[in-house]
PAFIGU-206376 format. One record per residue (C-alpha): residue number from 1; x, y, z; residue in one letter. Coordinates in steps of 0.02 Angstrom, whole numbers, plus 50000, padded with zeros to 5 digits. Layout:
BEGIN
<node NUM,<X,Y,Z>,A>,
...
END
This chain:
BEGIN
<node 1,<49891,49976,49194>,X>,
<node 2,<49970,49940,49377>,X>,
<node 3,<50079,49789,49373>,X>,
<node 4,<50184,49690,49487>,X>,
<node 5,<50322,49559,49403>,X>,
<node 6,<50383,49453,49550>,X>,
<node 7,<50527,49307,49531>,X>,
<node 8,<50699,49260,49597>,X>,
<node 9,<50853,49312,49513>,X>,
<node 10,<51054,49286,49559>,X>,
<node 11,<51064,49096,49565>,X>,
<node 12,<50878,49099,49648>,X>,
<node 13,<50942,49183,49787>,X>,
<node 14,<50870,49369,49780>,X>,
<node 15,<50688,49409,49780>,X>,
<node 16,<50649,49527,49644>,X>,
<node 17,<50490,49622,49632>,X>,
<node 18,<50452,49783,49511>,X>,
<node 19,<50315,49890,49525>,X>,
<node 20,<50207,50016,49414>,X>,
<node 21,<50070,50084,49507>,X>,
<node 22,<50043,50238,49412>,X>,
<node 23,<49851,50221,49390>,X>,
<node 24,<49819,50153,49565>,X>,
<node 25,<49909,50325,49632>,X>,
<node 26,<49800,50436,49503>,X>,
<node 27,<49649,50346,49573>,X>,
<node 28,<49682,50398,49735>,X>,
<node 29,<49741,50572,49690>,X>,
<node 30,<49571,50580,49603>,X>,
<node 31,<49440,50500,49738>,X>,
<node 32,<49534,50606,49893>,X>,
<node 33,<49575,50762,49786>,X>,
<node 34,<49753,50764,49844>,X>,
<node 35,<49883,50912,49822>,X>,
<node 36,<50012,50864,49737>,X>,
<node 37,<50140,50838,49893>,X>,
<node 38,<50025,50725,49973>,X>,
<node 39,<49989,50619,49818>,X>,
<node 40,<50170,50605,49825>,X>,
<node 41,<50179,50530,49982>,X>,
<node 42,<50014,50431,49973>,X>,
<node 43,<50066,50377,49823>,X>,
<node 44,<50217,50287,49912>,X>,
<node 45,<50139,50206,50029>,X>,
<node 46,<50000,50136,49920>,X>,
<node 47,<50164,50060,49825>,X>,
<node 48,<50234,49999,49978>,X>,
<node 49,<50070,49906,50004>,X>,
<node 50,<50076,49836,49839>,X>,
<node 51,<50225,49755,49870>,X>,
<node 52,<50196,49704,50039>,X>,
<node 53,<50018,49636,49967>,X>,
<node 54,<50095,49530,49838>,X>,
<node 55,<50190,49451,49953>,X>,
<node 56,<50056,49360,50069>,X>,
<node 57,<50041,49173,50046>,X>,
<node 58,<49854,49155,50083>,X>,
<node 59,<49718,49214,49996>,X>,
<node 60,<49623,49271,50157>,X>,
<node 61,<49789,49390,50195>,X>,
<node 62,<49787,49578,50223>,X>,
<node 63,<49916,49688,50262>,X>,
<node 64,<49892,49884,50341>,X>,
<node 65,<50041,50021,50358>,X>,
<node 66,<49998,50180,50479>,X>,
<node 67,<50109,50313,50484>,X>,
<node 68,<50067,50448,50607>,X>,
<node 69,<50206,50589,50620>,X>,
<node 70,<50297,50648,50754>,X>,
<node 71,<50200,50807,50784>,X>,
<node 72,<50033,50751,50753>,X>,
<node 73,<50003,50846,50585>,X>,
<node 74,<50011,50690,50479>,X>,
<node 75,<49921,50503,50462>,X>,
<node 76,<49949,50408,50325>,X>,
<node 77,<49845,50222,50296>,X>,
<node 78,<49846,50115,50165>,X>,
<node 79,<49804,49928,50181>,X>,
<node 80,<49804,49777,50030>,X>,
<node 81,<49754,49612,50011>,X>,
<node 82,<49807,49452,49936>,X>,
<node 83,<49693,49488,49805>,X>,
<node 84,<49802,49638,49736>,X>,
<node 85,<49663,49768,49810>,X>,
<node 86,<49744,49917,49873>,X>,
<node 87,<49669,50069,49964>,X>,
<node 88,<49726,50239,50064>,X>,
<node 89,<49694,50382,50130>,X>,
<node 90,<49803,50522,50204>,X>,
<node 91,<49766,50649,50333>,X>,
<node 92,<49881,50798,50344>,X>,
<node 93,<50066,50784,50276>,X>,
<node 94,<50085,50942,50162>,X>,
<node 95,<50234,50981,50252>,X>,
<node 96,<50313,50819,50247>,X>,
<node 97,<50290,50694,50421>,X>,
<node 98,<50425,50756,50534>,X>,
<node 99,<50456,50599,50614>,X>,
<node 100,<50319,50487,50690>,X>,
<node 101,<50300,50297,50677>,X>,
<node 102,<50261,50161,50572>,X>,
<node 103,<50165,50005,50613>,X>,
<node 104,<50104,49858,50517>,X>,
<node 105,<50002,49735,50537>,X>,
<node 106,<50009,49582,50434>,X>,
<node 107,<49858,49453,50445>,X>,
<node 108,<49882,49288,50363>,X>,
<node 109,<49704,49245,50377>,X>,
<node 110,<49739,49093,50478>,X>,
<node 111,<49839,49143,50641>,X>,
<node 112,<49874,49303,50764>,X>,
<node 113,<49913,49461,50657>,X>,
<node 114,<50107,49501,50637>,X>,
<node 115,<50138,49665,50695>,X>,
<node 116,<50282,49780,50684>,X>,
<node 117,<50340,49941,50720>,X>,
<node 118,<50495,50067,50682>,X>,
<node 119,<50522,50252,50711>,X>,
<node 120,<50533,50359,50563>,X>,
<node 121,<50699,50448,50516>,X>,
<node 122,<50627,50546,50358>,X>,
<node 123,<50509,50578,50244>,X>,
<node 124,<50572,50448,50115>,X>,
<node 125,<50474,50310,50080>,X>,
<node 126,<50597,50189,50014>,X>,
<node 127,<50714,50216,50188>,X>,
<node 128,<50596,50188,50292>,X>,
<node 129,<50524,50023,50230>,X>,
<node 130,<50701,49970,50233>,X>,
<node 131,<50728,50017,50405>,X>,
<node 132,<50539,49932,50435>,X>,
<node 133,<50599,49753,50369>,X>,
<node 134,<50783,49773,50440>,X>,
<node 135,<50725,49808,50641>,X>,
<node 136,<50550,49709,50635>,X>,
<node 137,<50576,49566,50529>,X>,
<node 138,<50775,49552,50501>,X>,
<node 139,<50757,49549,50323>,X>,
<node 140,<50891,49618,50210>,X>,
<node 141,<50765,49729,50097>,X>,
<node 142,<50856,49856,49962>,X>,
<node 143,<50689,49993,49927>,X>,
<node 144,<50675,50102,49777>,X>,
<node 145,<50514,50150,49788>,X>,
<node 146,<50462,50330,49665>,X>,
<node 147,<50326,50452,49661>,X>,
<node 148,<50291,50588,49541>,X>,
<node 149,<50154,50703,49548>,X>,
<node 150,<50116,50881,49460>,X>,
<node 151,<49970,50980,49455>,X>,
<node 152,<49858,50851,49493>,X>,
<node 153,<49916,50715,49372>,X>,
<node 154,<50036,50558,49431>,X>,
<node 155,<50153,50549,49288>,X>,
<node 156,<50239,50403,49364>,X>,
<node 157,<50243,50283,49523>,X>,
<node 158,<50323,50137,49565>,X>,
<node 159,<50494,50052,49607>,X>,
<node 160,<50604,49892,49633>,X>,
<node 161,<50627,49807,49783>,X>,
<node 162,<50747,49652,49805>,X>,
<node 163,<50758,49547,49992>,X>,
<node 164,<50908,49415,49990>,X>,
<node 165,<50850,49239,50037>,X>,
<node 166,<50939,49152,50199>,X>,
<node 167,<51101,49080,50126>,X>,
<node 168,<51133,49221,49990>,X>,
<node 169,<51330,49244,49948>,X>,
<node 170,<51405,49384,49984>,X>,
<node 171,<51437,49376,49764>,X>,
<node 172,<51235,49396,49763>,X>,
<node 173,<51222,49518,49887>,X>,
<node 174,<51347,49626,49807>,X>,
<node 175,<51270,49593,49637>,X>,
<node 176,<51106,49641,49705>,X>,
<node 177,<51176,49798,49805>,X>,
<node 178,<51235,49855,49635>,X>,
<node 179,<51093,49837,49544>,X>,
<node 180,<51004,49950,49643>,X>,
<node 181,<51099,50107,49597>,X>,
<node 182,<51015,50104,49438>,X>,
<node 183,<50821,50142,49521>,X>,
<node 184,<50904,50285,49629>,X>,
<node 185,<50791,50417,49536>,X>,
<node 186,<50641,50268,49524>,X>,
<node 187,<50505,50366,49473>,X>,
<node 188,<50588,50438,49318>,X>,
<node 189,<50637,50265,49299>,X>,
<node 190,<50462,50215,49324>,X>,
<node 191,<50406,50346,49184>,X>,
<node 192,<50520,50319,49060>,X>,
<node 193,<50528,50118,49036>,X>,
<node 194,<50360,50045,49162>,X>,
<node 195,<50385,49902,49259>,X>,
<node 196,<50405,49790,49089>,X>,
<node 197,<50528,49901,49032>,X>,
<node 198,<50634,49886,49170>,X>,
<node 199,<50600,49702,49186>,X>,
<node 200,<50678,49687,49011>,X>,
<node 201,<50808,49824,49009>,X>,
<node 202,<50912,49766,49180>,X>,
<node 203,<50841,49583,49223>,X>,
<node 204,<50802,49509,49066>,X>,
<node 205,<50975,49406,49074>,X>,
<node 206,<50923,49354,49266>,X>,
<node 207,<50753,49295,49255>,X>,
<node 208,<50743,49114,49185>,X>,
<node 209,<50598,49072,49056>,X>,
<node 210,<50438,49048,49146>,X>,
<node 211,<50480,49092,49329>,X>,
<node 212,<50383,49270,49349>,X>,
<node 213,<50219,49302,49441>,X>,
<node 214,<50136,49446,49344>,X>,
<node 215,<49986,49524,49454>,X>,
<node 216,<49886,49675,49400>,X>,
<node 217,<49850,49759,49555>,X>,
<node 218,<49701,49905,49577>,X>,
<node 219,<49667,50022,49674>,X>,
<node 220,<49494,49940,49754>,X>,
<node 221,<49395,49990,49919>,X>,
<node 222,<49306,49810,49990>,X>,
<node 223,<49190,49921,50072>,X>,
<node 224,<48998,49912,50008>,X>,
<node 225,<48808,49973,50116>,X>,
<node 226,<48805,49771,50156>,X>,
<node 227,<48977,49792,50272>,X>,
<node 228,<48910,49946,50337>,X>,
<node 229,<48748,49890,50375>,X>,
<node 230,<48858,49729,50474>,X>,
<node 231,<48951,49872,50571>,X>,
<node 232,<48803,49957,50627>,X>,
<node 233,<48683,49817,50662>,X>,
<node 234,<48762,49779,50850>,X>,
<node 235,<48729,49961,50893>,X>,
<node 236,<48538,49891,50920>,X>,
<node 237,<48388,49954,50853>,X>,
<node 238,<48348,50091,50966>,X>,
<node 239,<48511,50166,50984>,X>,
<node 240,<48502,50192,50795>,X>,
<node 241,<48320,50255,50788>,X>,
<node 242,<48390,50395,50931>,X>,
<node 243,<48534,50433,50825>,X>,
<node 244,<48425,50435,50645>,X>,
<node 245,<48306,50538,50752>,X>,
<node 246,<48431,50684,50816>,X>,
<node 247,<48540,50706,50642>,X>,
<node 248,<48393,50638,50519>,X>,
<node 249,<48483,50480,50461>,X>,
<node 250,<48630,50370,50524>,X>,
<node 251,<48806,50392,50415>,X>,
<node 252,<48961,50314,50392>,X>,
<node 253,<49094,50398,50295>,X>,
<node 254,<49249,50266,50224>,X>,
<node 255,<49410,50370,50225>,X>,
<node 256,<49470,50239,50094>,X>,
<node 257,<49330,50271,49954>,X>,
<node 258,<49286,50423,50001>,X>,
<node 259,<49103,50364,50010>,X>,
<node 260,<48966,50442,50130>,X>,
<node 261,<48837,50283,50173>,X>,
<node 262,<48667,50367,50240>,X>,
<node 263,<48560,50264,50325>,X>,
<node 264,<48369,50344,50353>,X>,
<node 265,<48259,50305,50513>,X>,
<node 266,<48150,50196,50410>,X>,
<node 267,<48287,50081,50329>,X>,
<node 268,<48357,50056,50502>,X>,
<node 269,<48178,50002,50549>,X>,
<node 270,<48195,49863,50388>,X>,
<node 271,<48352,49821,50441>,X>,
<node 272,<48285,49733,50573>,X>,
<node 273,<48143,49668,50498>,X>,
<node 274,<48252,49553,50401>,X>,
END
């Protein structure tokens, strides 16, 4: 089962969140039929999302990360929301990303997206999400984000991530900064103890009785024929019937789910008969 413990730990003053998102990264390996390099690195950004998911205050919030490489070769996209639904898809990448870009988007559901950008410096997932929250949002964010794939089968994903609060000592900071060397190798981390393992085996004298958040996140497309038929709809009625007409029905394909949604000339007609 994916889960995400969140809570504060070090006098209050370090965010603490760790992840298991083993199934969620199988899922995907599964609906996309993946190799097992670009599970890998799917499989770390779907994490990242997770993380970055649980973190939204409203319930209407969404987050997005696209990483297109350097050359061209590669684009990864994963987006969550609030509601611990996670979803990706990844173009390319067998030979790593070779540089490129990463952008997110952050929507709170109430206001003008938050968007943010960095250049990649590697293929490592953890390093660049730190180098995401220290340039865009002047966070200090320690990443140890794992992914481990082979022959087709994610034997573990996940990680721990800690962000110091304004006004953390330097004696947190340090504390925290240490703590971290533990989840250098997080995936075998990840596979030998889960997320309540490690919650127990390194925090369990740090987290105070009845302050963590427990989430089970999934990995969940929010597409369905209803939002499809909404995105098609303002093409208009004869533009559809043309289009039905030349290819012998109207499709959509989500990159997310995988799913192909076929639309024939005589359900467009009833879609406007409604």
């Amino acid at each position: 089962m994916n889960k995400l413990y969140k809570t504060l730990i070090y006098d209050m003053q370090v965010s603490l969140s760790v992840l298991e998102t083993t199934e969620m990264v199988q899922k995907a390996i599964d609906i996309h039929g993946l190799s097992d390099s670009a599970g890998e690195l799917l499989g770390g950004m779907l994490t990242a999302a997770t993380y970055m998911a649980g973190c939204l205050k409203n319930e209407k919030g969404a987050v997005s990360l696209t990483v297109k490489s350097g050359d061209g070769s590669a684009t990864v996209s994963v987006s969550g929301s609030q509601d611990g639904h996670i979803r990706g898809y990844i173009d390319g990448g067998e030979n790593g990303l070779k540089g490129g870009t990463l952008t997110v988007i952050k929507e709170d559901g109430l206001y003008r997206p938050f968007v943010g950008a960095c250049e990649l410096k590697c293929n490592d997932v953890s390093e660049n999400l730190m180098q995401y929250y220290h340039r865009s949002e002047q966070i200090p964010t320690a990443v140890a984000i794992g992914v481990k794939v082979l022959n087709g089968k994610c034997l573990a994903a996940g990680g721990v991530v800690m962000q110091l609060l304004p006004g953390t000592s330097e004696e947190n900071s340090d504390r925290a900064e240490n703590a971290m060397q533990a989840f250098v190798n997080a995936a075998d981390t990840v596979e030998k103890s889960g997320a309540e393992g490690i919650m127990r085996e390194y925090f369990a004298d740090e987290v105070k009785e009845g302050c963590v958040y427990l989430t089970f996140p999934e990995y969940k497309c929010n597409c369905s024929r209803k939002k499809i038929e909404g995105v098609i709809l303002p093409l208009g009625r004869d533009e559809l019937i043309k289009i039905a007409d030349e290819n012998g029905a109207v499709s959509v394909h989500c990159h997310y789910c995988n799913t192909d949604y076929n639309f024939t000339k005589d359900e467009i007609v009833k879609l406007f008969e409604k």
